[in-house]
Backbone atoms as SQL, in Angstrom:
CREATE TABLE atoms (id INTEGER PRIMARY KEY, chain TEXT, resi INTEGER, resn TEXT, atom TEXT, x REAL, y REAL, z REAL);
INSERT INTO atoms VALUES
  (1, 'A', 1, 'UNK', 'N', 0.851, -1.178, 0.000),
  (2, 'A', 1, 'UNK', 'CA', 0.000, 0.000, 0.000),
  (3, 'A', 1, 'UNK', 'C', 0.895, 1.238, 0.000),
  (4, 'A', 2, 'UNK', 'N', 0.543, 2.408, -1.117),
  (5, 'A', 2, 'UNK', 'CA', 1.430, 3.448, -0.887),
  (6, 'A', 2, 'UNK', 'C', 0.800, 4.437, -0.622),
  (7, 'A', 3, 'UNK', 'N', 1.306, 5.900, -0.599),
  (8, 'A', 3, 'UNK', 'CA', 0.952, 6.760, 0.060),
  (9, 'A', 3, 'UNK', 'C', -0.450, 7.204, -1.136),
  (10, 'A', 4, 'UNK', 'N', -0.425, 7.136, -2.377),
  (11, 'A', 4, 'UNK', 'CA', -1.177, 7.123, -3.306),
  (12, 'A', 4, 'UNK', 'C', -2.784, 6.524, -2.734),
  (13, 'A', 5, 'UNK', 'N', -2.785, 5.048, -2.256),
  (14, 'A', 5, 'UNK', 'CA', -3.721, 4.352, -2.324),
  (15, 'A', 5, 'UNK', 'C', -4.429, 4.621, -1.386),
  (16, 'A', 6, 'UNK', 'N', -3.788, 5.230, 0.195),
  (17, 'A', 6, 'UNK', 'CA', -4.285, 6.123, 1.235),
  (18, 'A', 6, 'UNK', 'C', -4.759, 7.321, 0.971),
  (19, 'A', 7, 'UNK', 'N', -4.160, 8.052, 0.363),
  (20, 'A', 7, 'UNK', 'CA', -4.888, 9.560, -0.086),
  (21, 'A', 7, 'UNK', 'C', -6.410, 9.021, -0.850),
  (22, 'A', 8, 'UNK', 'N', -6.293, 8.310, -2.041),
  (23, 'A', 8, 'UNK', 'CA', -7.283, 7.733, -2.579),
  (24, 'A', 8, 'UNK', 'C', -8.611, 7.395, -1.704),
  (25, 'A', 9, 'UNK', 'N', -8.325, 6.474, -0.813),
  (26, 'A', 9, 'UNK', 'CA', -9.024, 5.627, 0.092),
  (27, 'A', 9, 'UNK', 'C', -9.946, 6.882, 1.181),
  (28, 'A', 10, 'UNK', 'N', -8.556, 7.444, 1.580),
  (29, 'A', 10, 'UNK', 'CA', -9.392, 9.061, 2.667),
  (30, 'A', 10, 'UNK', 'C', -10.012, 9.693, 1.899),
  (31, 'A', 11, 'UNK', 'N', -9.830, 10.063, 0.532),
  (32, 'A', 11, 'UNK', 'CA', -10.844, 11.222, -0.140),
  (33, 'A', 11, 'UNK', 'C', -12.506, 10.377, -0.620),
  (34, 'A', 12, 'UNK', 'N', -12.362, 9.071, -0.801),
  (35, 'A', 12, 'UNK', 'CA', -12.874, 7.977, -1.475),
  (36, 'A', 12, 'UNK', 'C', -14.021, 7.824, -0.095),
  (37, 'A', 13, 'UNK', 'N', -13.528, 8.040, 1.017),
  (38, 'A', 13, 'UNK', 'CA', -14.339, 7.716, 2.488),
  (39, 'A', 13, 'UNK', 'C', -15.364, 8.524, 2.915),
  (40, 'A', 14, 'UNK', 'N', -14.655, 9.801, 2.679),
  (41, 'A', 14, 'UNK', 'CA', -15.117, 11.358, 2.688),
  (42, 'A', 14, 'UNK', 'C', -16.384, 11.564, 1.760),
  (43, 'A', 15, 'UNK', 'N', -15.870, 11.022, 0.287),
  (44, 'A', 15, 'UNK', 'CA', -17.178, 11.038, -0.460),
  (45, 'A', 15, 'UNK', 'C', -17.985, 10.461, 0.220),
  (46, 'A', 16, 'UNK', 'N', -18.096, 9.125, 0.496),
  (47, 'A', 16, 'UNK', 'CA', -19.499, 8.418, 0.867),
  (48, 'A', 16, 'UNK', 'C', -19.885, 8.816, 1.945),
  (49, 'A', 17, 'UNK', 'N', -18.783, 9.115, 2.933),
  (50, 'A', 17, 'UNK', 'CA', -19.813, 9.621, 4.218),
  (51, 'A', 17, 'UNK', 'C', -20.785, 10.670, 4.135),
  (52, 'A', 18, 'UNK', 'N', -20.138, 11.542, 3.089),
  (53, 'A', 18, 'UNK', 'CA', -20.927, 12.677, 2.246),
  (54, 'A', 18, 'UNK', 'C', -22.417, 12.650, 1.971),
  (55, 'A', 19, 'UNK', 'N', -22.309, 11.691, 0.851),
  (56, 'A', 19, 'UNK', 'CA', -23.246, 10.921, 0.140),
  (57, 'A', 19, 'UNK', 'C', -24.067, 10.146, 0.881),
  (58, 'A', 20, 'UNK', 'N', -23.828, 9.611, 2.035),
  (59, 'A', 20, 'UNK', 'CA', -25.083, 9.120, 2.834),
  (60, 'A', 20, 'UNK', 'C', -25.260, 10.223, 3.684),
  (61, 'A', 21, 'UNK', 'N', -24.746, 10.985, 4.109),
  (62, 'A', 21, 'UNK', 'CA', -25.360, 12.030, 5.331),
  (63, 'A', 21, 'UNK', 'C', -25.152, 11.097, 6.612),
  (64, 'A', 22, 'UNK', 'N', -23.869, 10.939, 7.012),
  (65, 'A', 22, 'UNK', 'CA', -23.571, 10.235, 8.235),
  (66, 'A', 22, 'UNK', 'C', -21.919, 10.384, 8.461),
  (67, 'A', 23, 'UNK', 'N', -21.536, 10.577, 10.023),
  (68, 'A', 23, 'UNK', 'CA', -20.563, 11.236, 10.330),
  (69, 'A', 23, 'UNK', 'C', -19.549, 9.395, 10.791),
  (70, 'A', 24, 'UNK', 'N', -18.219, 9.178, 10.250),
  (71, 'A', 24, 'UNK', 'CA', -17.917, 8.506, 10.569),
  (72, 'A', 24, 'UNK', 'C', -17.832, 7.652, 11.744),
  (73, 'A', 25, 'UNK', 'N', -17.918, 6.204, 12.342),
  (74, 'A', 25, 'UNK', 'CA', -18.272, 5.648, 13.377),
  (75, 'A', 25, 'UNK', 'C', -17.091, 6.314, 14.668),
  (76, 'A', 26, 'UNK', 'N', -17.421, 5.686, 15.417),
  (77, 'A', 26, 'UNK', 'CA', -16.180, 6.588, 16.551),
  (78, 'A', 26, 'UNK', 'C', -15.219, 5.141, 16.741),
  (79, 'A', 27, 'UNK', 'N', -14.324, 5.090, 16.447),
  (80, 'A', 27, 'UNK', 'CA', -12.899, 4.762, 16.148),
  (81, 'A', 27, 'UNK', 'C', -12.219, 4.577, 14.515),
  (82, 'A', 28, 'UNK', 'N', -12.967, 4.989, 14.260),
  (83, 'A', 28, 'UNK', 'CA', -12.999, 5.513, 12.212),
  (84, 'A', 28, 'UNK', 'C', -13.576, 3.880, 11.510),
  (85, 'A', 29, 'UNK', 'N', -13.654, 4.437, 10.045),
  (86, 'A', 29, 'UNK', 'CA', -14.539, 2.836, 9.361),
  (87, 'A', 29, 'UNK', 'C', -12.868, 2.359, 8.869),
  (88, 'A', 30, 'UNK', 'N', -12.882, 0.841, 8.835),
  (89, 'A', 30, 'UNK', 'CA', -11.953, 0.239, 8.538),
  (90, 'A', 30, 'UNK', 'C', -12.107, 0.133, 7.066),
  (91, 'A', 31, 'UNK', 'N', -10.762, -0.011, 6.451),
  (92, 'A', 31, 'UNK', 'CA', -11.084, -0.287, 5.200),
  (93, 'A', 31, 'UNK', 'C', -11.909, -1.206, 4.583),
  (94, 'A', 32, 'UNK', 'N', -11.710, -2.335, 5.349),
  (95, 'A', 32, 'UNK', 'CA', -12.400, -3.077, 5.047),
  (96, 'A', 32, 'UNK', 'C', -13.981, -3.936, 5.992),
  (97, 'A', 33, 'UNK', 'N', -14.322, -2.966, 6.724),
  (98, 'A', 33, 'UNK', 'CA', -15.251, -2.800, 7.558),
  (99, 'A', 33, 'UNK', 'C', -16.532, -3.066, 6.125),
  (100, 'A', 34, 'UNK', 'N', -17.181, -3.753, 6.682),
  (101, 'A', 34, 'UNK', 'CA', -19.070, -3.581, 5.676),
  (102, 'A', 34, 'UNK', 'C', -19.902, -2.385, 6.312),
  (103, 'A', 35, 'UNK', 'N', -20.261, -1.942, 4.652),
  (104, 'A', 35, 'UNK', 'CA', -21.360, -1.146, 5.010),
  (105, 'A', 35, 'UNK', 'C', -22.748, -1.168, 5.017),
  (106, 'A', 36, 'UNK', 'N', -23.341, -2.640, 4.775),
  (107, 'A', 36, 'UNK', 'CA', -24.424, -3.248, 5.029),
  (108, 'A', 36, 'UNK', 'C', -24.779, -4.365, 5.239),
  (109, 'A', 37, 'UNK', 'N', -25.608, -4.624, 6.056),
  (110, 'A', 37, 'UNK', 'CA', -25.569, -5.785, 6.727),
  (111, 'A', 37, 'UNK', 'C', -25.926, -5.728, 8.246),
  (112, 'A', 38, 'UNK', 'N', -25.989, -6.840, 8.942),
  (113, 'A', 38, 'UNK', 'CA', -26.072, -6.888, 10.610),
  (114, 'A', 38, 'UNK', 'C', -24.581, -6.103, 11.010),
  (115, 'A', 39, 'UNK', 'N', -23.459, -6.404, 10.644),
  (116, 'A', 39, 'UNK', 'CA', -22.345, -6.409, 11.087),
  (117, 'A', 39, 'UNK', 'C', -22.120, -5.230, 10.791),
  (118, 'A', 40, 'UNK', 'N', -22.435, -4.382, 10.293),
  (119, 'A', 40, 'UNK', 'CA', -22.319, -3.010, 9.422),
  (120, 'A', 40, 'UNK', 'C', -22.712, -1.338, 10.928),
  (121, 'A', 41, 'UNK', 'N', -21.490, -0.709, 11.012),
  (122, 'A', 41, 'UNK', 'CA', -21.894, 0.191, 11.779),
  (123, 'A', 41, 'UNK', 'C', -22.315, 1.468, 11.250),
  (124, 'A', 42, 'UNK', 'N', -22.234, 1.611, 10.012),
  (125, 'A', 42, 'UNK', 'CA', -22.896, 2.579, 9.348),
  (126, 'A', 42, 'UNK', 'C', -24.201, 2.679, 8.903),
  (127, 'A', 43, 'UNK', 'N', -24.601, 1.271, 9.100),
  (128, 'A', 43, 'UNK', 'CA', -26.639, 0.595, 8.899),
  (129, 'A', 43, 'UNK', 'C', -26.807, 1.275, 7.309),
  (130, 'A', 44, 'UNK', 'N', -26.367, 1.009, 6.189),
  (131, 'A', 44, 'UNK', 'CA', -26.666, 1.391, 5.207),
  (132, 'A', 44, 'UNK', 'C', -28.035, 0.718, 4.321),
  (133, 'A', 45, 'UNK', 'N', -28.076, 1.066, 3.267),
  (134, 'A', 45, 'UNK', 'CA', -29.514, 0.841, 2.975),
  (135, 'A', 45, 'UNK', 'C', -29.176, 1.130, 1.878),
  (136, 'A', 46, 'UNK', 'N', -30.547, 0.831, 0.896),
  (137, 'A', 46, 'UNK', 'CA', -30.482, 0.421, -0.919),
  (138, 'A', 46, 'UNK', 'C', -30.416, 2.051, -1.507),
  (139, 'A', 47, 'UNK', 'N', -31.373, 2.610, -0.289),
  (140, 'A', 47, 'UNK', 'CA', -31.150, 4.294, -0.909),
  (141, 'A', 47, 'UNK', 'C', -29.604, 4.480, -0.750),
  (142, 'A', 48, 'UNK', 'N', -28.683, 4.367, 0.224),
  (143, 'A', 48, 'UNK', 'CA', -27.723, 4.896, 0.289),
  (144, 'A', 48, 'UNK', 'C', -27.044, 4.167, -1.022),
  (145, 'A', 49, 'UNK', 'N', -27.025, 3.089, -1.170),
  (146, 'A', 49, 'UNK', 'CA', -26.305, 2.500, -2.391),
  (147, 'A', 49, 'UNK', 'C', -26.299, 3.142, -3.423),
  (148, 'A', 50, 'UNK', 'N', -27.601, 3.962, -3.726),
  (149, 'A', 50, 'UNK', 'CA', -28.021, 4.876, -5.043),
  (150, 'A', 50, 'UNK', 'C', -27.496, 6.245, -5.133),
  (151, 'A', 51, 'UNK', 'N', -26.938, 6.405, -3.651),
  (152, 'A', 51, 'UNK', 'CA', -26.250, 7.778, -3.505),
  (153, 'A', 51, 'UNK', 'C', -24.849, 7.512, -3.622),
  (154, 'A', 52, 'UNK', 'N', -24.085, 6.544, -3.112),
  (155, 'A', 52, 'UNK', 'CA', -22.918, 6.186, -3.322),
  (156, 'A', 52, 'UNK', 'C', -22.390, 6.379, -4.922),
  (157, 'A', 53, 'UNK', 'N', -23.566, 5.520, -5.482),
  (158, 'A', 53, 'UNK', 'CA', -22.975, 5.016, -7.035),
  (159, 'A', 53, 'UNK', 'C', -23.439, 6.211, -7.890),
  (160, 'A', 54, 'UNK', 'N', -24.194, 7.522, -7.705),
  (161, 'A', 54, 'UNK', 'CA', -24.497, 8.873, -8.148),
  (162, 'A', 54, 'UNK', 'C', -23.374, 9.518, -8.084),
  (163, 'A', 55, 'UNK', 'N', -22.873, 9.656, -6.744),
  (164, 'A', 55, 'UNK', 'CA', -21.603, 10.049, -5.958),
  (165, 'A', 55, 'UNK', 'C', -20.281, 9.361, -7.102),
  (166, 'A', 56, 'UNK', 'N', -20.577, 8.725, -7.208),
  (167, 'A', 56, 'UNK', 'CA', -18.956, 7.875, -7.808),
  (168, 'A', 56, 'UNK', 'C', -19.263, 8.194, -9.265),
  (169, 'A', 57, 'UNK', 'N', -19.910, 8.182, -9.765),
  (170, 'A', 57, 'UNK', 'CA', -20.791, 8.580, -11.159),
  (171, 'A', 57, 'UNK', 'C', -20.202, 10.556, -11.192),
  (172, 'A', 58, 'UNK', 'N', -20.369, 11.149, -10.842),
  (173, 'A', 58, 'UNK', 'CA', -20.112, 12.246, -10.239),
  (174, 'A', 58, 'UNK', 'C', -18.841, 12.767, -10.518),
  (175, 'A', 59, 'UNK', 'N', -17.880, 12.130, -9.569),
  (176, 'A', 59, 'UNK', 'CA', -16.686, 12.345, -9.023),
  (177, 'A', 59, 'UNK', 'C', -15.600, 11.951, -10.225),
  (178, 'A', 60, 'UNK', 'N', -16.149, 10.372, -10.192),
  (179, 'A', 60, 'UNK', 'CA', -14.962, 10.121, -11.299),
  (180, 'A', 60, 'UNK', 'C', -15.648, 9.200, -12.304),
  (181, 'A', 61, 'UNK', 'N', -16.580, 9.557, -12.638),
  (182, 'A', 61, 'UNK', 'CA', -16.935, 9.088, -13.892),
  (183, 'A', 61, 'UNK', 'C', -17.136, 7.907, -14.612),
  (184, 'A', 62, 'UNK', 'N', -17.279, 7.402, -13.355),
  (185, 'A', 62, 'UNK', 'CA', -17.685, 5.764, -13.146),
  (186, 'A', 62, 'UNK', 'C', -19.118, 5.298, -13.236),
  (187, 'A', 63, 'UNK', 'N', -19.879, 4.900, -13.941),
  (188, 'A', 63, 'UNK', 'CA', -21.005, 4.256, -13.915),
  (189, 'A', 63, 'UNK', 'C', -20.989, 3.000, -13.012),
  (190, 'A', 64, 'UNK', 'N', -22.217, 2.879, -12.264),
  (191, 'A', 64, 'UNK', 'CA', -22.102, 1.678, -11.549),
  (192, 'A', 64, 'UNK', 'C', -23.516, 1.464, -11.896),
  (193, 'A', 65, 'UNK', 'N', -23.884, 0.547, -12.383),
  (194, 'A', 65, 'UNK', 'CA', -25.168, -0.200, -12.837),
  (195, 'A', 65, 'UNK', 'C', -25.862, -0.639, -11.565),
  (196, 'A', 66, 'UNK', 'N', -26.824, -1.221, -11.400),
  (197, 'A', 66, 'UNK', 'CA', -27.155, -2.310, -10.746),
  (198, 'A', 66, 'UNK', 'C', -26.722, -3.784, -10.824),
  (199, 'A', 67, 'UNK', 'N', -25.979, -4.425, -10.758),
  (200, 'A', 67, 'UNK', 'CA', -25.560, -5.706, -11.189),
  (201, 'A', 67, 'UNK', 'C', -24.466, -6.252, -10.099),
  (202, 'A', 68, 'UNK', 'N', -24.395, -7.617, -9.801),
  (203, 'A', 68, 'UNK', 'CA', -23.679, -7.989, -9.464),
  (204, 'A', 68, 'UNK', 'C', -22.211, -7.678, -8.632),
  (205, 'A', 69, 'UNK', 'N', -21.568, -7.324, -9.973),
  (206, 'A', 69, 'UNK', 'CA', -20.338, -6.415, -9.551),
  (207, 'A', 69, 'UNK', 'C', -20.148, -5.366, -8.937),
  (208, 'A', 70, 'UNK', 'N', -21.473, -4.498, -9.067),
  (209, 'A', 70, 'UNK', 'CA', -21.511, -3.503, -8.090),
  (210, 'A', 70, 'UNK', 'C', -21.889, -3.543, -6.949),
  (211, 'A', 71, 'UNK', 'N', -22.670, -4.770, -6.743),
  (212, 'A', 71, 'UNK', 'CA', -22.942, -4.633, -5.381),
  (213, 'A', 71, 'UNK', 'C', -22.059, -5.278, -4.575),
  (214, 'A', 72, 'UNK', 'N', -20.864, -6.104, -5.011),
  (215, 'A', 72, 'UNK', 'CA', -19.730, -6.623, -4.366),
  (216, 'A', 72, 'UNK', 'C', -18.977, -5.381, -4.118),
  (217, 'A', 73, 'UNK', 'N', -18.679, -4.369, -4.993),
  (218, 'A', 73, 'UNK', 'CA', -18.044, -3.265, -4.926),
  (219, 'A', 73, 'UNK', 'C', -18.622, -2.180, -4.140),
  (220, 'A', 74, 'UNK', 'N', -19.821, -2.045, -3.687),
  (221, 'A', 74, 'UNK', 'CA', -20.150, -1.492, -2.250),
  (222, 'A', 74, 'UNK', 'C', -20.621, -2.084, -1.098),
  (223, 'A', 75, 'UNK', 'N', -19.379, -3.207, -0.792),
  (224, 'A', 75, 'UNK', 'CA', -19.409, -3.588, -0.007),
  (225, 'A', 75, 'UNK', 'C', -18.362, -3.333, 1.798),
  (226, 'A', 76, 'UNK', 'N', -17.350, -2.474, 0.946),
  (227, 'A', 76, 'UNK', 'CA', -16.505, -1.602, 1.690),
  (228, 'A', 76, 'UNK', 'C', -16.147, -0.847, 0.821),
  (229, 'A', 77, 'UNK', 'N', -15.197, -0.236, 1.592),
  (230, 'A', 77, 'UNK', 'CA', -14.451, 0.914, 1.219),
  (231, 'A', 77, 'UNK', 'C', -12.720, 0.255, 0.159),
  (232, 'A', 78, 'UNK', 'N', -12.359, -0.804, 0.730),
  (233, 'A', 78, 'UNK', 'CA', -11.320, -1.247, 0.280),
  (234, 'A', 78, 'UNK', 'C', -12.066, -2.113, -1.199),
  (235, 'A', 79, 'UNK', 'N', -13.050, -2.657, -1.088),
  (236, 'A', 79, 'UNK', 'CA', -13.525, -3.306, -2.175),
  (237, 'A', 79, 'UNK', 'C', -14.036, -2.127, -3.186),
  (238, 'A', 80, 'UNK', 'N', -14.507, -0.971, -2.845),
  (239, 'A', 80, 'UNK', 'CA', -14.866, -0.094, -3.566),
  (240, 'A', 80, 'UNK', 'C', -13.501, 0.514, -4.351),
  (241, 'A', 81, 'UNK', 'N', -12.895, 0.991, -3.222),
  (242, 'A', 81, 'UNK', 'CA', -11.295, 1.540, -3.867),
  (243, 'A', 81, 'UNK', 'C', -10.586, 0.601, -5.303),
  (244, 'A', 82, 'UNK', 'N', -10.457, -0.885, -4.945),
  (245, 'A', 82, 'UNK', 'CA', -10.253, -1.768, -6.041),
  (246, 'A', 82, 'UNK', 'C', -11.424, -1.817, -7.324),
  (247, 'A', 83, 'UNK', 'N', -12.419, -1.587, -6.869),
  (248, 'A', 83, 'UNK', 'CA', -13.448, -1.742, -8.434),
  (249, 'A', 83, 'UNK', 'C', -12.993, -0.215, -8.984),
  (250, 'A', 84, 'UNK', 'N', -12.758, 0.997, -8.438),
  (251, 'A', 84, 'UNK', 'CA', -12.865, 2.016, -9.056),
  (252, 'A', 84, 'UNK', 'C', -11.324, 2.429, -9.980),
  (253, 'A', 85, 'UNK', 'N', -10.219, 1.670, -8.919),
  (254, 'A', 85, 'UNK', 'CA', -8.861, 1.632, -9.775),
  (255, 'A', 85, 'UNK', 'C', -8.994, 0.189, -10.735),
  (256, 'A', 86, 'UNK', 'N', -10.314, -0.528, -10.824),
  (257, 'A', 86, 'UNK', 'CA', -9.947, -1.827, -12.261),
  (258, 'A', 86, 'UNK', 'C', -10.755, -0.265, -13.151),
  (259, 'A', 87, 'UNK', 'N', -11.902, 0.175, -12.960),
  (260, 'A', 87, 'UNK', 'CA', -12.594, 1.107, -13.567),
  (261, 'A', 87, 'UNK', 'C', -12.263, 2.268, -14.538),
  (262, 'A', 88, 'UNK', 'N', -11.458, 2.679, -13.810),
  (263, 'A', 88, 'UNK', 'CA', -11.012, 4.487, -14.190),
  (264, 'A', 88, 'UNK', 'C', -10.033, 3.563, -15.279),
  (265, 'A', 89, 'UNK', 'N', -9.337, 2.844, -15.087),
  (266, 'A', 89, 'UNK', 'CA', -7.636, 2.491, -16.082),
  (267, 'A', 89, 'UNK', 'C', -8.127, 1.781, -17.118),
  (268, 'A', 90, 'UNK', 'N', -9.412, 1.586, -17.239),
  (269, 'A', 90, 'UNK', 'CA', -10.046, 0.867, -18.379),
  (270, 'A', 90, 'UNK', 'C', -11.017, 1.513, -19.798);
């Protein structure tokens, strides 16, 4: 991991916390922490998914469909970071 993939990841975090209207958990979200689900401390939801992938649509010009792949890809923050660097270089 370089200093690149951290800057990425913090600005990448910032968006979504954005985009759902919710202030990070109190000891910060792990990269690879879920954002929906039982286990999930951010309690996200199908609306927020639609704001995320608007948000990323937005920012960097990424379409995220409904399908499969996307919903593996908002499944964290580290899984998101990897779909958006296979994304953008393609």
């Amino acid at each position: 991991m370089n200093d690149n993939d951290i800057a990425f990841r913090t600005e990448l975090k910032a968006l979504i916390l954005a985009a759902v209207d919710k202030d990070e958990p109190a000891g910060g979200l792990r990269d690879d922490e879920p954002w929906f689900g039982p286990e999930s401390r951010l309690e996200l939801d199908s609306l927020d998914a639609l704001q995320i992938s608007m948000a990323i649509q937005k920012r960097y010009g990424v379409r995220m469909p409904d399908s499969k792949d996307t919903r593996r890809a908002l499944t964290s923050l580290l899984a998101l970071a990897e779909h958006l660097h296979k994304h953008r270089s393609s």
